[in-house]
N, C-alpha and C positions, 0 to 999 in steps of 0.2 A: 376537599371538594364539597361544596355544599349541594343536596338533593332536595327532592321535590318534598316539601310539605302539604299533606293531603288533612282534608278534615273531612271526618264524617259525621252527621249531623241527625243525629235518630229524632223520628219523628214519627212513629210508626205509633205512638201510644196513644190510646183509648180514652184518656183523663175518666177514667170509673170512680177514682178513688173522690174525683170531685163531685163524680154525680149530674153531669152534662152532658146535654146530647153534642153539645161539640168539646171536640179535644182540645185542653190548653193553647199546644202548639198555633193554632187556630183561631184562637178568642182577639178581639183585636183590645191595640194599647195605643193610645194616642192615634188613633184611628186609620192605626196599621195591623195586620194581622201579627201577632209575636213571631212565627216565623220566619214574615219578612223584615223583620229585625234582626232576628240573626243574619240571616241570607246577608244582607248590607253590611253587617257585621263583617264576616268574616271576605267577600267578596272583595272587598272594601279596599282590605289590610294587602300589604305588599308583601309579607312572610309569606303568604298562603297563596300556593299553586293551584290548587284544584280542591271542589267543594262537591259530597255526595252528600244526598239528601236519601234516606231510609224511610220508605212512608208506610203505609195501610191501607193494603186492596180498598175498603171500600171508603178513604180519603184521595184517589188519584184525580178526579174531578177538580175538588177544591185544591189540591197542589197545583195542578196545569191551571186554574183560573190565576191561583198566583203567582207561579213562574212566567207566567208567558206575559208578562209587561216586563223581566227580567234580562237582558238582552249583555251578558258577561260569558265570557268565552269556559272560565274557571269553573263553569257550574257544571256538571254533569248529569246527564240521565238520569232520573231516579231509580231506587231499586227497593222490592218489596221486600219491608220488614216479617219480623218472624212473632211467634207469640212472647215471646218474652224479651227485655231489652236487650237479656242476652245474645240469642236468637239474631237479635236487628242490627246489633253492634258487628258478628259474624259474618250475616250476609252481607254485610256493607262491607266488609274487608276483600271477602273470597272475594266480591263486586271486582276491586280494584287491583288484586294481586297483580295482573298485568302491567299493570300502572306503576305501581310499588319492586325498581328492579334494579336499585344500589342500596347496598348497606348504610348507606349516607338518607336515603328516603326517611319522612318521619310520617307519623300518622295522629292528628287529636282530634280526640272522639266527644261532640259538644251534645247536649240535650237542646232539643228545639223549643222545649217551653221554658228558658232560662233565657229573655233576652237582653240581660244586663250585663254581658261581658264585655268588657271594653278590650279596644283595638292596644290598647298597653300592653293589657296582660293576655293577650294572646301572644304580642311580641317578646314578653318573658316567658313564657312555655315555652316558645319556640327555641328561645336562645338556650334555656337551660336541656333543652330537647339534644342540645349539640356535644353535652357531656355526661347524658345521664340514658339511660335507656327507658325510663319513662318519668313521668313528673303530672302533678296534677296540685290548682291554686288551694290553697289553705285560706279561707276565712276563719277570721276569729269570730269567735262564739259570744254573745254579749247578754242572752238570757240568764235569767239565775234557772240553774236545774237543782231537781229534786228526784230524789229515790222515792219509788213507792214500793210499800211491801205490804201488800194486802191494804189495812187503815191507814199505819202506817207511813210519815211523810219524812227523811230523811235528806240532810243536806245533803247534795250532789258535789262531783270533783271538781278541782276547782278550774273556773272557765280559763285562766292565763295558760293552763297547761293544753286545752284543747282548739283541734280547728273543726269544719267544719267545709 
């Protein structure tokens, strides 16, 4: 029997490390909010039953300006993130345990400022979801890396062995 596949879509994060007054998830891309890229994303896809968005007390303004031209049955309520993605990723589940009520249910947990996942490879998560108890996509790694050690610049492992 196949069950409901749930995504949660954290989006509760700050973008500090960028140094913006607005958050990644927020910034627009081809003159859509990244966001609502995912949203379409995964809405979108026929694997995916139902979508939780995880946001940030004081981003609920800018979510509702963007959900509400949104009109897909699959989207649910939002629900406030915590300080840390830990945190966001948690409350978004406790959110849905109701939801979540066959051992057949699955759960993928997607970042809201990443909005290049394609509807493929969601459908391979999903597939490999049905014999595995968790799984998550492997990019290969195409920079050259380097060890530092203090001065120090030492060739790094080698990238064929790594994802990413």
């Amino acid at each position: 029997m196949n069950g409901k596949n749930l995504v949660i879509i954290v989006a509760a994060g700050q973008g500090t490390r960028m140094k913006n007054a607005v958050p990644k998830q927020y910034l627009f891309l081809n003159k859509k909010p990244i966001i609502s890229i995912v949203l379409e994303t995964f809405l979108t896809n026929k694997c995916i039953d139902l979508v939780k968005v995880v946001i940030s007390e004081c981003q609920i303004k800018r979510y509702e300006k963007i959900v509400t031209r949104i009109n897909n049955r699959k989207l649910l309520p939002f629900e406030l993130g915590g300080k840390t993605r830990s945190e966001s990723v948690h409350k978004g589940l406790l959110s849905c345990s109701n939801l979540l009520t066959d051992d057949s249910d699955k759960v993928l947990i997607h970042d809201a400022a990443r909005p290049f996942i394609s509807s493929s490879m969601i459908n391979r998560l999903v597939k490999e979801l049905q014999s595995s108890e968790a799984v998550f996509p492997g990019l290969p790694i195409t920079d050259a890396l380097w060890y530092c050690d203090q001065i120090i610049f030492r060739k790094g492992p080698q990238r064929e062995k790594l994802v990413r």
